[in-house]
C-alpha positions as CSV (number, residue, x, y, z in Angstrom):
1,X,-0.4,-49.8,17.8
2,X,3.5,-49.5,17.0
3,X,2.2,-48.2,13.4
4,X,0.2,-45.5,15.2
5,X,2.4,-44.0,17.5
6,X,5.7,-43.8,14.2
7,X,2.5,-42.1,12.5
8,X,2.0,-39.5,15.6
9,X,5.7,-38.8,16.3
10,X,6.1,-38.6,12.3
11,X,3.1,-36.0,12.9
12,X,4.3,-34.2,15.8
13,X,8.3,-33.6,14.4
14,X,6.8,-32.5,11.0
15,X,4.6,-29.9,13.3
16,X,7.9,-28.7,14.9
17,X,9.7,-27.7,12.0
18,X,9.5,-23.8,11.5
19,X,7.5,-23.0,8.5
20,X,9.2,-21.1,6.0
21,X,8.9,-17.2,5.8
22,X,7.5,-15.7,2.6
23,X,8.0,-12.5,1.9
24,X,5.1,-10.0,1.8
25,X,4.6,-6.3,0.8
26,X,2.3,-3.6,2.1
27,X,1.9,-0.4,1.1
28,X,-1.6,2.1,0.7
29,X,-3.3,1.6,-3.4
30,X,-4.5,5.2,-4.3
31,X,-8.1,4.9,-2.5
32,X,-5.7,4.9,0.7
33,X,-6.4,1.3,1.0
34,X,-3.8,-1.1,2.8
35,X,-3.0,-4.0,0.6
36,X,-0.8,-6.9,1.2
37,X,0.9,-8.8,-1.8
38,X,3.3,-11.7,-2.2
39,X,4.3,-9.4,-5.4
40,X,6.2,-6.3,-5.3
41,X,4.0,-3.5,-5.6
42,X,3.6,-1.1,-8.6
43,X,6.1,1.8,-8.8
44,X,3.1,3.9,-8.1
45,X,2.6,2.7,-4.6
46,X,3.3,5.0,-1.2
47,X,4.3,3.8,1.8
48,X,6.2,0.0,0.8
49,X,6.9,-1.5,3.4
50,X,8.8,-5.1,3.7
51,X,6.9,-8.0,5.5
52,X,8.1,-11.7,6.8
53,X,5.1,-13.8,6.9
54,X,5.4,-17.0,9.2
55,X,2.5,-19.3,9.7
56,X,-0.2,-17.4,10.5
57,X,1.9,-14.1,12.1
58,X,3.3,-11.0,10.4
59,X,6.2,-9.7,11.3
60,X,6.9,-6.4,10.2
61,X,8.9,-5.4,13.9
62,X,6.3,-2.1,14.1
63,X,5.9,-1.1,17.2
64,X,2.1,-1.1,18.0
65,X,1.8,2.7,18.6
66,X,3.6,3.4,15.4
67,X,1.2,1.2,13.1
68,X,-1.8,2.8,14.9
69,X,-0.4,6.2,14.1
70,X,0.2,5.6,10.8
71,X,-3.5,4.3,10.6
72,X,-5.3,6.9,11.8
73,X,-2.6,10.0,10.4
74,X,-0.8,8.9,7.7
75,X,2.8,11.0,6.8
76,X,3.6,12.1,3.6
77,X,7.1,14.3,3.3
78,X,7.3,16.4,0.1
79,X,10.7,17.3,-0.4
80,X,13.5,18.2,-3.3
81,X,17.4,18.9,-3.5
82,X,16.2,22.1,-1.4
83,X,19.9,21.4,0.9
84,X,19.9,21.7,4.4
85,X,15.8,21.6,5.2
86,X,15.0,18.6,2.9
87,X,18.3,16.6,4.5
88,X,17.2,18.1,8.1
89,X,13.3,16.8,7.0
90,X,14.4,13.8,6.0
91,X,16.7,12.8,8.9
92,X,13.8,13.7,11.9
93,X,11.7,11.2,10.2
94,X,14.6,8.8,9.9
95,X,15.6,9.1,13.3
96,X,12.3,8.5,14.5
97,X,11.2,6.0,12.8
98,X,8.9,7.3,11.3
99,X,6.9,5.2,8.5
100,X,6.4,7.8,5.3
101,X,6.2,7.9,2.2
102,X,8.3,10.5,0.6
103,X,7.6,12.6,-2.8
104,X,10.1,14.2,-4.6
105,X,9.3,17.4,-6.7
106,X,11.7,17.4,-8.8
107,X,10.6,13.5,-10.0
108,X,7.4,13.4,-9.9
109,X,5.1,16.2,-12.2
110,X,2.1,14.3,-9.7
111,X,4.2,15.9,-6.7
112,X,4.5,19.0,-7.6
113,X,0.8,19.4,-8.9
114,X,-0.2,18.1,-5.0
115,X,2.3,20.4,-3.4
116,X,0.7,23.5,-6.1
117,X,-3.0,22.3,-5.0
118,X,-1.7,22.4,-0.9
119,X,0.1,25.3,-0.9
120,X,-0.5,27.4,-3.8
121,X,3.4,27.5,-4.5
122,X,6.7,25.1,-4.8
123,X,7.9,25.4,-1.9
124,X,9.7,22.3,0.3
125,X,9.4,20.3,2.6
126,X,6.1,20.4,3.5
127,X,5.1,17.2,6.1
128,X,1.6,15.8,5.8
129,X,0.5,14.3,8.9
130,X,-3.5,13.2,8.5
131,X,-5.2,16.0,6.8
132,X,-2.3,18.5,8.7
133,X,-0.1,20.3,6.8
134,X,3.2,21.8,7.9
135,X,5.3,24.1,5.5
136,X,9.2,24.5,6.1
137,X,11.2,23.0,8.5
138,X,11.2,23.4,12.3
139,X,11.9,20.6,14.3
140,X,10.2,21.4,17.5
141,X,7.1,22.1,15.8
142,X,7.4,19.0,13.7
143,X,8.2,17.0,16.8
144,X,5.0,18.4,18.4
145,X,2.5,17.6,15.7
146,X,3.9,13.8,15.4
147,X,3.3,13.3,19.2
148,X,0.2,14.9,18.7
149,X,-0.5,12.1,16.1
150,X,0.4,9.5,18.8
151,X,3.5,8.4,16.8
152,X,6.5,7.3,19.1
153,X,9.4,9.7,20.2
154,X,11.8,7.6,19.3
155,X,12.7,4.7,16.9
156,X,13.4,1.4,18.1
157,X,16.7,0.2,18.9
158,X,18.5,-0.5,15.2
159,X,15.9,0.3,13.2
160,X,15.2,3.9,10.8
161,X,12.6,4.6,8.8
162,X,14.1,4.7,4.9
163,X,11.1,5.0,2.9
């Protein structure tokens, strides 16, 4: 009996202990498909984000009408050193929150021929939201079409979107 109950509290204080976090990663492959990884994803990859994994719960501190925002309309910011609107385009999304992943003209040869194919010229920053396109920067009418896309007004508390 004694050997059964130093086997059960052995049991129980093993089950108490926090597990350890492992780090994951998540980001969209180029069929738009979510993946998670243990491994860092390839260089290739939009939309990284940084994941703790604990037992059986993620924790990625999304808030729940971000991630299904991001699910259903997806934003993609094309930008280059085009000065005040790129910084301006970059700094709404930042102050938001907003998850994104960002391509660079001037770095990418893939950005440019995807900003050629949208728009028929080079001209940034252009903000995908969905299948949505909007050309040059104006907040209000940015601000608009991300609450149309049900993504939150405002960031929480601490934490700006840096992808």
């Amino acid at each position: 009996m004694k050997t059964g109950l130093i086997a059960l509290a052995i049991g129980l204080a093993a089950a108490s202990t926090p597990l350890a976090a492992v780090q994951l990663y998540q980001w969209k492959d180029a069929q738009g498909h979510t993946v998670y990884s243990d491994l860092p994803p390839p260089t290739s990859a939009g939309n990284i984000q940084q994941k703790n994994f604990k037992g059986s719960v993620i924790e990625g501190g999304e808030p729940y009408a971000t991630k299904m925002a991001r699910e259903k309309h997806p934003v993609t910011l094309y930008t280059s050193a085009c000065g005040a609107p790129c910084d301006q385009a970059r700094q709404l999304l930042s102050e938001r929150g907003i998850p994104h992943s960002s391509k660079d003209l001037q770095a990418s040869e893939e950005a440019r021929k995807e900003v050629e194919k949208l728009t028929g010229r080079l001209n940034v920053p252009i903000l995908m939201i969905g299948s949505d396109k909007i050309e040059g920067f104006e907040a209000g009418r940015w601000h608009a079409a991300l609450d149309q896309a049900g993504y939150p007004r405002n960031a929480l508390p601490g934490r700006h979107s840096t992808r």
